[in-house]
MDAnalysis code that builds the backbone (N, CA, C; Angstrom):
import MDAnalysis as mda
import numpy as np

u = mda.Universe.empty(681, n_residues=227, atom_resindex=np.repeat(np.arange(227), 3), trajectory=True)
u.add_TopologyAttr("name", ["N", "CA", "C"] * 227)
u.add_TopologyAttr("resid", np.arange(1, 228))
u.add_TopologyAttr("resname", ["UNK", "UNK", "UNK", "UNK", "UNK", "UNK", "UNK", "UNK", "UNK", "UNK", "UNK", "UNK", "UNK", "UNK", "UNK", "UNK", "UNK", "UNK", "UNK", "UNK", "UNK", "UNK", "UNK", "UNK", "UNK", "UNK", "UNK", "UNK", "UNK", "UNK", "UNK", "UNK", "UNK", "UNK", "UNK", "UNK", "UNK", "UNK", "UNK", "UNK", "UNK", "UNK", "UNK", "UNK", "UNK", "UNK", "UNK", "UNK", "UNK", "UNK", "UNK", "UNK", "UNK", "UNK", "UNK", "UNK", "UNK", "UNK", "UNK", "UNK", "UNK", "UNK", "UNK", "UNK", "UNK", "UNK", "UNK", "UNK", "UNK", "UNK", "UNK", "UNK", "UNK", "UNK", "UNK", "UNK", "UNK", "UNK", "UNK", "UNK", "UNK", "UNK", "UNK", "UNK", "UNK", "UNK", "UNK", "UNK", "UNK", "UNK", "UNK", "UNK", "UNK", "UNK", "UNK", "UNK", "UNK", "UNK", "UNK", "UNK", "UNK", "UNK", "UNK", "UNK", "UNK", "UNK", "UNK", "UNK", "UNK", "UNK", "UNK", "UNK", "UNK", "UNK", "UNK", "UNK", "UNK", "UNK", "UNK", "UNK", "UNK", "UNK", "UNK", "UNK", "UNK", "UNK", "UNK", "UNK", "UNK", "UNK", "UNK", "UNK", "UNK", "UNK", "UNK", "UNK", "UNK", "UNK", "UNK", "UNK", "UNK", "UNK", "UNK", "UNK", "UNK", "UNK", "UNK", "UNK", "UNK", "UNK", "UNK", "UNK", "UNK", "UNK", "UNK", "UNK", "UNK", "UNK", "UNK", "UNK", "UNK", "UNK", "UNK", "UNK", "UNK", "UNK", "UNK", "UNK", "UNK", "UNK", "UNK", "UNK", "UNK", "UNK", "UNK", "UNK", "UNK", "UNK", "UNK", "UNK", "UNK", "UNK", "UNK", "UNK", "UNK", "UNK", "UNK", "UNK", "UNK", "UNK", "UNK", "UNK", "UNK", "UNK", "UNK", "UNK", "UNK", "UNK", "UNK", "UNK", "UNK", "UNK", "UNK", "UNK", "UNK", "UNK", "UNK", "UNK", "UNK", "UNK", "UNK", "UNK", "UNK", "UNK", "UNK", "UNK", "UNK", "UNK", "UNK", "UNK", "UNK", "UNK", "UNK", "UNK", "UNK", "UNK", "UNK"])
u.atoms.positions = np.array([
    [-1.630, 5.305, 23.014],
    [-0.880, 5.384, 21.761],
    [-1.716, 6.098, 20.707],
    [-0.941, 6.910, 19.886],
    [-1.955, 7.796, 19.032],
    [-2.276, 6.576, 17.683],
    [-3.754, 6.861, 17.756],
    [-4.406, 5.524, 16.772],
    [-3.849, 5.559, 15.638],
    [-3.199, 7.100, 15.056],
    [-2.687, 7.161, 13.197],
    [-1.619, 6.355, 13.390],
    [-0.634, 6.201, 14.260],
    [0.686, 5.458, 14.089],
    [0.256, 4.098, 14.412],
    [1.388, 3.266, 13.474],
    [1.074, 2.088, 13.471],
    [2.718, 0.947, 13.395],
    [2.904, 0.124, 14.077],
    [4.274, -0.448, 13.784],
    [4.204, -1.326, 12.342],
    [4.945, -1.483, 11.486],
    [5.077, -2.182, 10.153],
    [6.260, -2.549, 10.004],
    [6.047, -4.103, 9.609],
    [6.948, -4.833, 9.285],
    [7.496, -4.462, 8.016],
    [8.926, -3.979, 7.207],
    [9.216, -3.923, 6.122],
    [10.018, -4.890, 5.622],
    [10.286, -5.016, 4.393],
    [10.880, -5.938, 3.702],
    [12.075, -6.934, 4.399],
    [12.712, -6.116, 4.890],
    [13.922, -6.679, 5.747],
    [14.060, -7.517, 6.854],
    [13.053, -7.354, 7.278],
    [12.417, -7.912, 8.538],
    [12.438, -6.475, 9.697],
    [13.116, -5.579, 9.529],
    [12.864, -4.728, 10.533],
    [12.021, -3.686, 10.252],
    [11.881, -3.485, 11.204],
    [10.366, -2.172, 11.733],
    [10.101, -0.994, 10.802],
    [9.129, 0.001, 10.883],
    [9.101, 1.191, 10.633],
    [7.755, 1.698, 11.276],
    [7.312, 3.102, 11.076],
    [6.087, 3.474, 11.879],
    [5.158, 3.770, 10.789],
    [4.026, 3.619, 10.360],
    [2.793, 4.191, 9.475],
    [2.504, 5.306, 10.173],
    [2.587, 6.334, 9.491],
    [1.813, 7.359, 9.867],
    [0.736, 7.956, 8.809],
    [-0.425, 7.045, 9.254],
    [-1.953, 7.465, 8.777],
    [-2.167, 8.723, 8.295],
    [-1.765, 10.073, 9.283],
    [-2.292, 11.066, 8.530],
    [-1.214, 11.842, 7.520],
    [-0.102, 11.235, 7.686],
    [0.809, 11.960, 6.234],
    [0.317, 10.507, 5.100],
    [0.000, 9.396, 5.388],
    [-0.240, 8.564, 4.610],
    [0.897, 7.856, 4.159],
    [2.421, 7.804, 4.777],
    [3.417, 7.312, 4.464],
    [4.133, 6.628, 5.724],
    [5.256, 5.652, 5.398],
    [5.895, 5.316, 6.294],
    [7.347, 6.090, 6.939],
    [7.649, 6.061, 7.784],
    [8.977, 7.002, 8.232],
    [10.290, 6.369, 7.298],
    [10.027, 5.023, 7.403],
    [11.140, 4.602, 6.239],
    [10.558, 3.448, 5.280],
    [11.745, 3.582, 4.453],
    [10.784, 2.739, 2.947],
    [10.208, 1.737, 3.530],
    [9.083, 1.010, 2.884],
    [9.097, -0.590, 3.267],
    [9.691, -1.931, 2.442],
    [10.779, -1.079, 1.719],
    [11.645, -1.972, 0.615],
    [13.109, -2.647, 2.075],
    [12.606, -1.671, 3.237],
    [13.885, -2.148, 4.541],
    [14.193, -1.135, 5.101],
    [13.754, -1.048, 6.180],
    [13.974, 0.300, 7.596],
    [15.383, 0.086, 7.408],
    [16.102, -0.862, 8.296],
    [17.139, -0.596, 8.330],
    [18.334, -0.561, 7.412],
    [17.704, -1.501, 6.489],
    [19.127, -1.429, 4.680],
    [19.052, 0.145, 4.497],
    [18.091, 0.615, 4.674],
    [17.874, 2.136, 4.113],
    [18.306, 3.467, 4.689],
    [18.899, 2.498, 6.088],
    [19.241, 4.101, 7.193],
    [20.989, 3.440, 6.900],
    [21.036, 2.475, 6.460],
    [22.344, 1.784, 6.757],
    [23.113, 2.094, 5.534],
    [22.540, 1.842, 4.494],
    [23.089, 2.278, 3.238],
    [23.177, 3.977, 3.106],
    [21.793, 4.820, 3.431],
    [21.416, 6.092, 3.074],
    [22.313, 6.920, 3.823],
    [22.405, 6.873, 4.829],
    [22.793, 7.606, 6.066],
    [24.432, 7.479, 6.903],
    [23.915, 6.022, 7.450],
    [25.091, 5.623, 8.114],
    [26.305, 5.567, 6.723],
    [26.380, 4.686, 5.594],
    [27.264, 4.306, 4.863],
    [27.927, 5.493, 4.046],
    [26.785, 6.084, 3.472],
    [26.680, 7.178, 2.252],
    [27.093, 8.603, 2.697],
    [27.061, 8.509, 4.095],
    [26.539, 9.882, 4.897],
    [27.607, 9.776, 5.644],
    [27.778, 9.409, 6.795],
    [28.778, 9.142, 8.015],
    [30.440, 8.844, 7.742],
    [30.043, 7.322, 7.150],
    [31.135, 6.801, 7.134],
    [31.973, 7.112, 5.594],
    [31.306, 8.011, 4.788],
    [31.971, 8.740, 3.603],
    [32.477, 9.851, 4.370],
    [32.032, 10.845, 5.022],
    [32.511, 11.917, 5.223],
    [33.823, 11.626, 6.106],
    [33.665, 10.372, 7.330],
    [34.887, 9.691, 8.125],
    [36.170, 9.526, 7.268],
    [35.545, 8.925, 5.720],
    [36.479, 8.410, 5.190],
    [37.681, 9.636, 4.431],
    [37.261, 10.742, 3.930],
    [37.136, 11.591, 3.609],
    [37.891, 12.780, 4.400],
    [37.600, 12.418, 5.449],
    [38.325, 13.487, 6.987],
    [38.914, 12.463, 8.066],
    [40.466, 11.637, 7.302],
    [40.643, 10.712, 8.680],
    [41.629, 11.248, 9.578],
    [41.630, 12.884, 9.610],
    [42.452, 13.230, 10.457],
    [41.389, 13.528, 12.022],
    [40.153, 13.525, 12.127],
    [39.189, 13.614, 12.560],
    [38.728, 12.593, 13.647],
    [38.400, 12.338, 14.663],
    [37.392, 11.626, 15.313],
    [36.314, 12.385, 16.382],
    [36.115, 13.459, 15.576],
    [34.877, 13.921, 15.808],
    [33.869, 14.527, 15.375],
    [32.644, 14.043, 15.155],
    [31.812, 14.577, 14.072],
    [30.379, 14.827, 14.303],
    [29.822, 15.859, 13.694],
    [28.885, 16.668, 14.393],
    [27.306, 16.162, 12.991],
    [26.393, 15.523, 13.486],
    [25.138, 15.741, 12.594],
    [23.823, 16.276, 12.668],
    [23.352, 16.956, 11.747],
    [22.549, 17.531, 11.913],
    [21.315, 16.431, 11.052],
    [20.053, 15.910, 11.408],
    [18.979, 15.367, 11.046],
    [17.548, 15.954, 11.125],
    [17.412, 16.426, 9.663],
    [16.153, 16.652, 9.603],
    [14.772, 15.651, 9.211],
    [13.827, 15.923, 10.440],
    [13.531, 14.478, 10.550],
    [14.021, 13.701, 11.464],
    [13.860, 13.359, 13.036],
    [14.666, 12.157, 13.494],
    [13.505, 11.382, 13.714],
    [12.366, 11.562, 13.558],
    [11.657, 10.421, 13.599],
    [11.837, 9.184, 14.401],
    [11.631, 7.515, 14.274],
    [11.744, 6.860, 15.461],
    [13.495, 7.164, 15.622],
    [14.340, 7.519, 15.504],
    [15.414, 7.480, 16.341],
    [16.876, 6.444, 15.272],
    [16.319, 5.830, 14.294],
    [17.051, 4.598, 14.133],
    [17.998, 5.376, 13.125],
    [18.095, 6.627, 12.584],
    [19.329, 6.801, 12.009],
    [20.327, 7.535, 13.250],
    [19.565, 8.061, 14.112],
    [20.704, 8.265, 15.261],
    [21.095, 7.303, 15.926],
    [20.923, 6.165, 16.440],
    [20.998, 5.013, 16.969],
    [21.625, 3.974, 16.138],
    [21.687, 4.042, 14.716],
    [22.859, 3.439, 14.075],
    [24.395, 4.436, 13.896],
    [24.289, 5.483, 13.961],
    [25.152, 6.311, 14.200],
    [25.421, 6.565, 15.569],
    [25.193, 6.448, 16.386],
    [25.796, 6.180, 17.610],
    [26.332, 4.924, 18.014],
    [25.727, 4.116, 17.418],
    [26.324, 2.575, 17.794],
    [27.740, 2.610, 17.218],
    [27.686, 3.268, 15.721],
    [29.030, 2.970, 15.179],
    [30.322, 3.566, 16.162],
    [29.832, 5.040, 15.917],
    [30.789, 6.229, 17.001],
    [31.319, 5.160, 18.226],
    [30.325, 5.072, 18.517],
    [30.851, 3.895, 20.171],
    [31.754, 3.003, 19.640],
    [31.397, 2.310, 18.992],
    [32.231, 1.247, 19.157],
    [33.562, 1.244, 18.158],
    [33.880, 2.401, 17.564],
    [34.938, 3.238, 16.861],
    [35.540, 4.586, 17.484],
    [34.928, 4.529, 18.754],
    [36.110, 6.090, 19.351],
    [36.169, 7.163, 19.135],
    [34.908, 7.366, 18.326],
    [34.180, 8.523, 17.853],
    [33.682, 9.348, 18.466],
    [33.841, 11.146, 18.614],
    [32.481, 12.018, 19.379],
    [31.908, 12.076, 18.688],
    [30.365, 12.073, 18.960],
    [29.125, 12.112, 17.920],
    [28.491, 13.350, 18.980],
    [28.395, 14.443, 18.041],
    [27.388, 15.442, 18.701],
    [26.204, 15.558, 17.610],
    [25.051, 14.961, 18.226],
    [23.715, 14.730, 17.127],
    [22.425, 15.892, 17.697],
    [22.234, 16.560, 16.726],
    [21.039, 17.349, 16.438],
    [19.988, 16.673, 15.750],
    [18.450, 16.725, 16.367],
    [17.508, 16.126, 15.417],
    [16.685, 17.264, 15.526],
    [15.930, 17.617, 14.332],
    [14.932, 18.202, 14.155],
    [13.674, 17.426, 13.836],
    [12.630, 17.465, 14.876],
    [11.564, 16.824, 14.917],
    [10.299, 17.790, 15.102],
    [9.490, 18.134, 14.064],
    [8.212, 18.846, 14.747],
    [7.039, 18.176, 15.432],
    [7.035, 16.820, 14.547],
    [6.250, 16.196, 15.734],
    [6.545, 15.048, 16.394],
    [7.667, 14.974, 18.113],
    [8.208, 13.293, 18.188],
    [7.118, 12.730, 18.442],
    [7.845, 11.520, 18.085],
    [7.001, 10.439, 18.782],
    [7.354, 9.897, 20.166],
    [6.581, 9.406, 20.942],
    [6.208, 8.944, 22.958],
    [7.373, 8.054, 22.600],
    [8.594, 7.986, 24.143],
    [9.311, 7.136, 23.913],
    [8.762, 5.355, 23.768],
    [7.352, 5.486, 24.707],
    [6.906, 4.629, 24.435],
    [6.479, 3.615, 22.965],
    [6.504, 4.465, 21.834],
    [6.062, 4.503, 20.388],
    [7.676, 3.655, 19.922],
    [8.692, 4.496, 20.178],
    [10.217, 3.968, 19.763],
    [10.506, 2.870, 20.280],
    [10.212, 2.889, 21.806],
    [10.289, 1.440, 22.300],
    [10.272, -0.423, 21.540],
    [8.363, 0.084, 20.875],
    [8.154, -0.973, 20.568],
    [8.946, -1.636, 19.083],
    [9.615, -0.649, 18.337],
    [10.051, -0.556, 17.340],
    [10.705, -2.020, 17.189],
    [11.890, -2.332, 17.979],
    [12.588, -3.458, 18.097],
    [14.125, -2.896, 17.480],
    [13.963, -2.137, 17.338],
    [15.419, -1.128, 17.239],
    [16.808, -1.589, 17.896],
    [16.343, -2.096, 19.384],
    [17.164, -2.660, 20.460],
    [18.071, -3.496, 19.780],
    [17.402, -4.726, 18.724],
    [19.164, -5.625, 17.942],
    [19.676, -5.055, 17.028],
    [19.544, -3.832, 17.054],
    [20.367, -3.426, 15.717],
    [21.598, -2.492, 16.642],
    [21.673, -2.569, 17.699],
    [22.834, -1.478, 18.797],
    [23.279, -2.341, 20.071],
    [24.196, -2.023, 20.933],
    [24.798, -2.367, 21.958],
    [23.641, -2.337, 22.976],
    [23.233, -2.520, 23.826],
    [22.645, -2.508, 24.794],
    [22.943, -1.558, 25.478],
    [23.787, -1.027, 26.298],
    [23.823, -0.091, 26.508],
    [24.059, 1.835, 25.911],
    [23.818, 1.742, 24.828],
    [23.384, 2.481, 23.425],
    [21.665, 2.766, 23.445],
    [20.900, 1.652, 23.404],
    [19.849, 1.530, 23.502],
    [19.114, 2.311, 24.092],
    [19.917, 1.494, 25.822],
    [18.867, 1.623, 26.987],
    [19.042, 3.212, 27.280],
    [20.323, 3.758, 27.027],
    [20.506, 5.087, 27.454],
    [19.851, 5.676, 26.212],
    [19.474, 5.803, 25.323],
    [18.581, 6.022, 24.483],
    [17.367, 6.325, 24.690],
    [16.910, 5.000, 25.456],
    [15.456, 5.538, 25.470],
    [14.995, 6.056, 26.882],
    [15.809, 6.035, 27.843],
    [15.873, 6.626, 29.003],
    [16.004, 8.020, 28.880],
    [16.596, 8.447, 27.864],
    [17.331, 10.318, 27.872],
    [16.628, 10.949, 26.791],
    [15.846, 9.939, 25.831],
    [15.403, 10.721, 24.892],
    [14.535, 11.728, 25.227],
    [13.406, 11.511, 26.260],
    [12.222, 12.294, 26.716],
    [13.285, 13.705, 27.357],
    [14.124, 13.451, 27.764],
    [14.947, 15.039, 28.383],
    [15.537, 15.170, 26.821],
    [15.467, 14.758, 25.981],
    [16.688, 15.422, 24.555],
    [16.037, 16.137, 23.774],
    [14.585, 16.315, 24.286],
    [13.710, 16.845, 23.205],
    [13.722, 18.676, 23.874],
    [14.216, 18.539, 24.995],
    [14.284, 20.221, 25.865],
    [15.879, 20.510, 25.850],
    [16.841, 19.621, 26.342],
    [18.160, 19.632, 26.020],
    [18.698, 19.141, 25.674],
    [20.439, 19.055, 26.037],
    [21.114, 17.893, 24.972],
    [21.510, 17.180, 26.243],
    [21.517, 15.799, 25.580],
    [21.668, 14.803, 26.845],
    [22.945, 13.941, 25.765],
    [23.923, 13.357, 27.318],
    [25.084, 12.486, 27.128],
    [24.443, 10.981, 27.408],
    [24.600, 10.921, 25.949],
    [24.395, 8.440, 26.279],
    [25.377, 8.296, 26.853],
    [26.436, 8.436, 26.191],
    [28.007, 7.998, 26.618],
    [29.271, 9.497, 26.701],
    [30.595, 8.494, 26.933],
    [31.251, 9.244, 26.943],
    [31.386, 10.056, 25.683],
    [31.037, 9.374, 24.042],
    [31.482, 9.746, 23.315],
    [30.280, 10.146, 22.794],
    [28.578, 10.301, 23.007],
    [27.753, 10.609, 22.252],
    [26.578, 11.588, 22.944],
    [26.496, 12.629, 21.913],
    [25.590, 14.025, 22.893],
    [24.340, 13.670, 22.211],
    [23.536, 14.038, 22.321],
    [22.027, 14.334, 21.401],
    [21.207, 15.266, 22.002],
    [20.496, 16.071, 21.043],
    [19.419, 17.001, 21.407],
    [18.439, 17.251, 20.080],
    [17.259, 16.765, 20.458],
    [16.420, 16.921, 19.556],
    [15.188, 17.970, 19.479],
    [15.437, 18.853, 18.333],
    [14.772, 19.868, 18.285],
    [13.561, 19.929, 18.340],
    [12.215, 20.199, 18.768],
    [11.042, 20.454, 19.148],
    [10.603, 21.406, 18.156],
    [10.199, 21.416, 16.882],
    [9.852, 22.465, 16.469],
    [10.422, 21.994, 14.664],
    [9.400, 23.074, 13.557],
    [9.778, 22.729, 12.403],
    [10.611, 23.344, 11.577],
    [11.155, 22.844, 10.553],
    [12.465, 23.169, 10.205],
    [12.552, 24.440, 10.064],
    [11.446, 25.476, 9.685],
    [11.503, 26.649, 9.258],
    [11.566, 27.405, 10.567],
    [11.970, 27.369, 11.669],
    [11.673, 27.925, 12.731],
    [12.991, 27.388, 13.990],
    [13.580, 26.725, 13.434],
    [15.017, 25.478, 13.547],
    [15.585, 26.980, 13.059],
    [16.748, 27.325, 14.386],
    [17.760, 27.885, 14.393],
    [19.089, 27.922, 15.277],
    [20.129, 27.517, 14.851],
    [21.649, 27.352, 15.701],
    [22.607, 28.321, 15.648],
    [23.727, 28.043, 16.422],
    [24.760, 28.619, 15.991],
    [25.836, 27.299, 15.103],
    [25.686, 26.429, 15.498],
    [25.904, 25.436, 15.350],
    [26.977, 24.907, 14.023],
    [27.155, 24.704, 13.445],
    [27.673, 24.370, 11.973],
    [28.038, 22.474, 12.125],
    [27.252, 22.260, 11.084],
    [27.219, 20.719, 11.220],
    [28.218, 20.135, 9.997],
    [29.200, 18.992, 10.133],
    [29.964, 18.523, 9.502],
    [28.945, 17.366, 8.232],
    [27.856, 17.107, 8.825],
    [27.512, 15.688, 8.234],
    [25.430, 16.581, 8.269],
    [24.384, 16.580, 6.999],
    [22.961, 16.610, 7.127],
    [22.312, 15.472, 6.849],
    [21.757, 14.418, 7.518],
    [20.616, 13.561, 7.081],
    [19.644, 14.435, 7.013],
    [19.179, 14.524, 5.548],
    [17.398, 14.954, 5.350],
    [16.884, 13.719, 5.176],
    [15.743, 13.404, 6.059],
    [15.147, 12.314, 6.055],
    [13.564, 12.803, 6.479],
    [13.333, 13.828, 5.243],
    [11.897, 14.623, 5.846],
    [10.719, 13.310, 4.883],
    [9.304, 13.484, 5.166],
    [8.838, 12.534, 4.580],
    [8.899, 13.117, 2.437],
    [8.346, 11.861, 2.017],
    [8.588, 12.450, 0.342],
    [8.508, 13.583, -0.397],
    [8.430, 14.423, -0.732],
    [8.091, 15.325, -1.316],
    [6.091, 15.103, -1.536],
    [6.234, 14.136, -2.354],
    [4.659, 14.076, -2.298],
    [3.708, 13.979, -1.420],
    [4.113, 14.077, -0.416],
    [3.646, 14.150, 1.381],
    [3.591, 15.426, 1.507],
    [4.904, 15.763, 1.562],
    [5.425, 17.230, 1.960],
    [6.559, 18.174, 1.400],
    [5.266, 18.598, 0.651],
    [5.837, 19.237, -0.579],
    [7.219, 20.686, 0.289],
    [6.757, 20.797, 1.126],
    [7.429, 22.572, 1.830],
    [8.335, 22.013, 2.590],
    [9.032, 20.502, 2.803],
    [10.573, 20.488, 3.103],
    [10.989, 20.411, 2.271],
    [11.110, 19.945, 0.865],
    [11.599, 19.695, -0.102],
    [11.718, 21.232, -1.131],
    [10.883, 22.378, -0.708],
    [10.890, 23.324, -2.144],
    [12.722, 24.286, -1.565],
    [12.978, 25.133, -2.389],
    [14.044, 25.902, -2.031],
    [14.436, 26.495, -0.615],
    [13.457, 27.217, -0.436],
    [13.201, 27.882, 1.007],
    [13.576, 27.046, 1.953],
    [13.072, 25.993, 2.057],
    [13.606, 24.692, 2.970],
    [14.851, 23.990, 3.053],
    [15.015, 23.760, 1.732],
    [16.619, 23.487, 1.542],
    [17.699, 24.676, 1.406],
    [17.732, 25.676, 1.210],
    [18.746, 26.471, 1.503],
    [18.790, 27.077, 3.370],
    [17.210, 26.850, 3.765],
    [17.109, 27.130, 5.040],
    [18.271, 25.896, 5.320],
    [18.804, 24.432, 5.262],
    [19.061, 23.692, 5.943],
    [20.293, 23.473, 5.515],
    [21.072, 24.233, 4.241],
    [22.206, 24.190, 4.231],
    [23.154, 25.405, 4.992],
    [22.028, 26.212, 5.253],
    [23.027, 27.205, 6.063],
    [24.131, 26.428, 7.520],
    [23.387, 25.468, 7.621],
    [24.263, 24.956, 8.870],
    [24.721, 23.846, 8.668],
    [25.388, 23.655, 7.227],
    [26.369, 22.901, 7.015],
    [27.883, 23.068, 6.914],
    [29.037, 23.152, 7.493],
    [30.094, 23.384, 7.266],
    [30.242, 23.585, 5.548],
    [31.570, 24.350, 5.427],
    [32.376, 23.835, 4.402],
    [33.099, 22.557, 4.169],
    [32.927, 21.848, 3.679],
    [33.425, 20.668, 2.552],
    [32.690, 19.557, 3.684],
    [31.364, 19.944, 4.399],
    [30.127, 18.970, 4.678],
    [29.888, 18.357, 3.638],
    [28.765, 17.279, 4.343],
    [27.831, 16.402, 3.459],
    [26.585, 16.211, 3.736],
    [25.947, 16.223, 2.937],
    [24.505, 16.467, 2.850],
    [24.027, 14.704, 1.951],
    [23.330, 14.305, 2.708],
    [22.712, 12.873, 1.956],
    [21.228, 12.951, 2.327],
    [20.781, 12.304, 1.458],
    [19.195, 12.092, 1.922],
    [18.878, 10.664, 0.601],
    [17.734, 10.147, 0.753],
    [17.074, 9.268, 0.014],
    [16.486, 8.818, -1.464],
    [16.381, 10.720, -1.807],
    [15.882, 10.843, -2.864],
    [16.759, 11.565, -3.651],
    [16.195, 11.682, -5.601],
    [16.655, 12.630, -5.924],
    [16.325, 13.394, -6.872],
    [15.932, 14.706, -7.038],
    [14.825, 15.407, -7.892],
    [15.549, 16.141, -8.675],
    [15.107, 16.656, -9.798],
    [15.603, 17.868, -10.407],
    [15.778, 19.195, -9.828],
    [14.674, 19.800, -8.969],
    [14.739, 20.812, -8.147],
    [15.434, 20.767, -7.132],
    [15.737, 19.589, -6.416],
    [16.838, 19.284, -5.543],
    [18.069, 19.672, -5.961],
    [18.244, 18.678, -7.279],
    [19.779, 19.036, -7.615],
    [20.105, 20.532, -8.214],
    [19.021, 21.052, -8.911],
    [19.252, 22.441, -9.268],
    [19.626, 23.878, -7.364],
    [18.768, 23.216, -6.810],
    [18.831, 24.157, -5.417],
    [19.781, 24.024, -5.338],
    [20.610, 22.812, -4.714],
    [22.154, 22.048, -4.165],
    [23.040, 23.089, -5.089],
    [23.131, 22.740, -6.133],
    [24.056, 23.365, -7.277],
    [24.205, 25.319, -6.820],
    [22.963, 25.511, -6.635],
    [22.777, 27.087, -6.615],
    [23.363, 27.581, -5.221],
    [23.155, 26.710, -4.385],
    [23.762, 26.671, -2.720],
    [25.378, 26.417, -2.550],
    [25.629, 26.251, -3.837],
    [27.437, 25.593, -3.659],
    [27.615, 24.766, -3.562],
    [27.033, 23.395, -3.625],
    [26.735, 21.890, -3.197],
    [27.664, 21.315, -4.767],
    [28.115, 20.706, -4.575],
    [29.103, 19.652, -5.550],
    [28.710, 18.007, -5.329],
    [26.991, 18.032, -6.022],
    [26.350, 17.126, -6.522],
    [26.457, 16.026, -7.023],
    [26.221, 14.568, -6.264],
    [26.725, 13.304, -6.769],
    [25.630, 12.439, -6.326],
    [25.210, 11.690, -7.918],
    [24.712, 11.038, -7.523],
    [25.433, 9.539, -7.305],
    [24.601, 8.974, -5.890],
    [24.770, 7.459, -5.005],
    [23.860, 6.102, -5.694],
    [24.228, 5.240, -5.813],
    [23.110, 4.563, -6.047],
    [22.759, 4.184, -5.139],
    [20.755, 4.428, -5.393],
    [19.930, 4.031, -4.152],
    [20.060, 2.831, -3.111],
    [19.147, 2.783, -2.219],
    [18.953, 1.700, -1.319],
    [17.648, 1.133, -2.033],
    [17.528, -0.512, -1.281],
    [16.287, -1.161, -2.120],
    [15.251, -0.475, -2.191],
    [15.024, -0.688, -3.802],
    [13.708, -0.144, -4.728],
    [13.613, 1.022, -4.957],
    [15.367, 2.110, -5.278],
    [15.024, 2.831, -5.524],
    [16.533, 2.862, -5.894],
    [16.667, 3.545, -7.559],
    [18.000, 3.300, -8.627],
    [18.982, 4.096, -8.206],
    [18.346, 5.652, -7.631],
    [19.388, 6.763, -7.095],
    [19.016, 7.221, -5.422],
    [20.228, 7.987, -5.450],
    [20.112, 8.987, -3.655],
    [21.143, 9.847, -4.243],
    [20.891, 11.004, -3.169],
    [21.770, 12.532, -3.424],
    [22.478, 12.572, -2.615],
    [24.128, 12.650, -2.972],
    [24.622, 13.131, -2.136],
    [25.406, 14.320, -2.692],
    [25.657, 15.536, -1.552],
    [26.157, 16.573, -1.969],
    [27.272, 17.142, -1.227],
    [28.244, 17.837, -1.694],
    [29.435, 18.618, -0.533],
    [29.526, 20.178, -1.034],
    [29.198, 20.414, 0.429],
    [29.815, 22.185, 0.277],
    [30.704, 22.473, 0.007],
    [30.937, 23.326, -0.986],
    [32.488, 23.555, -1.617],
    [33.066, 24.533, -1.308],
    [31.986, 25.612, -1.366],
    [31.952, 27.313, -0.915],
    [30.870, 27.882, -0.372],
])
């Protein structure tokens, strides 16, 4: 196991990973999962569902998939709602399925969600692999600036680490790199929310709203392509 990562208990009682050499955790420690559940799944998924109910099929793109748990709450839902979920992750550096394993991720999904999870992930990082009938995944190998599809995604989790970590997912270049492969009248959510964020979004065609945050933090961005 690589010595910088570390498992951490957060507020909620569920997991997250330390990673020593960015010096941050993959998710808050105010609650791994309130934070993928509120940020992502609620704010992200099940707005855009709500939004498009002529639809049961929906395509995301995640920058950042890190241990796995915003795809794995989004697949649990899809499943057990009749949903196609075709999921893209962009990861430059994964982590050993062994690393996700220990997470405890497993009660927050179906069991068989899980297990095909962590069985297919090690092939999802070269192609796209089927959990189920209704859920694809393929996770990108490589960093965002170098991340290219044909693809057009209905739904973006940015879930890159803070800005104050990493300043070069967060500047323009990065974010207009990652709205190119958002549909029209997509959604774009992520955790945080900056001035330079919302000024980029705005300049990209994004129709800017702010969410109120998940614990210990007042706001989150969410945005829709308009044009």
């Amino acid at each position: 196991m690589n010595p910088e990562l570390k498992i951490v208990e957060t507020a909620d009682g569920s997991n997250t990973i330390y990673n020593a050499q960015v010096g941050e955790n993959y998710h808050s420690k105010n609650g791994a999962l309130q934070e993928s559940r509120h940020v992502f799944l609620n704010s992200g998924l099940i707005y855009f569902l709500e939004n498009s109910p002529a639809t049961n099929n929906v395509s995301v793109l995640e920058v950042g998939f890190g241990t796995g748990l915003n795809f794995l709450l989004t697949a649990g839902f899809c499943t057990e709602n009749g949903i196609n979920l075709n999921y893209t992750g962009i990861e430059a550096y994964p982590l050993s399925d062994k690393m996700i394993s220990e997470t405890g991720y497993e009660q927050y999904v179906a069991a068989p969600v899980w297990d095909n999870f962590i069985k297919k992930y090690p092939d999802s990082l070269t192609s796209e692999v089927e959990l189920n009938h209704q859920c694809k995944l393929q996770v990108a190998n490589c960093k965002l600036e170098d991340f290219n599809t044909d693809k057009r995604f209905d739904i973006i989790y940015f879930d890159a680490f803070a800005v104050a970590h990493q300043p070069e997912m967060w500047d323009e270049d990065a974010i207009s790199h990652t709205i190119r492969f958002l549909k029209l009248g997509g959604v774009f959510v992520t955790y945080a929310i900056t001035g330079n964020l919302k000024r980029t979004l705005k300049a990209l065609d994004c129709k800017i709203e702010k969410v109120q945050g998940a614990a210990g933090k007042r706001e989150m961005m969410r945005a829709v392509k308009i044009s």
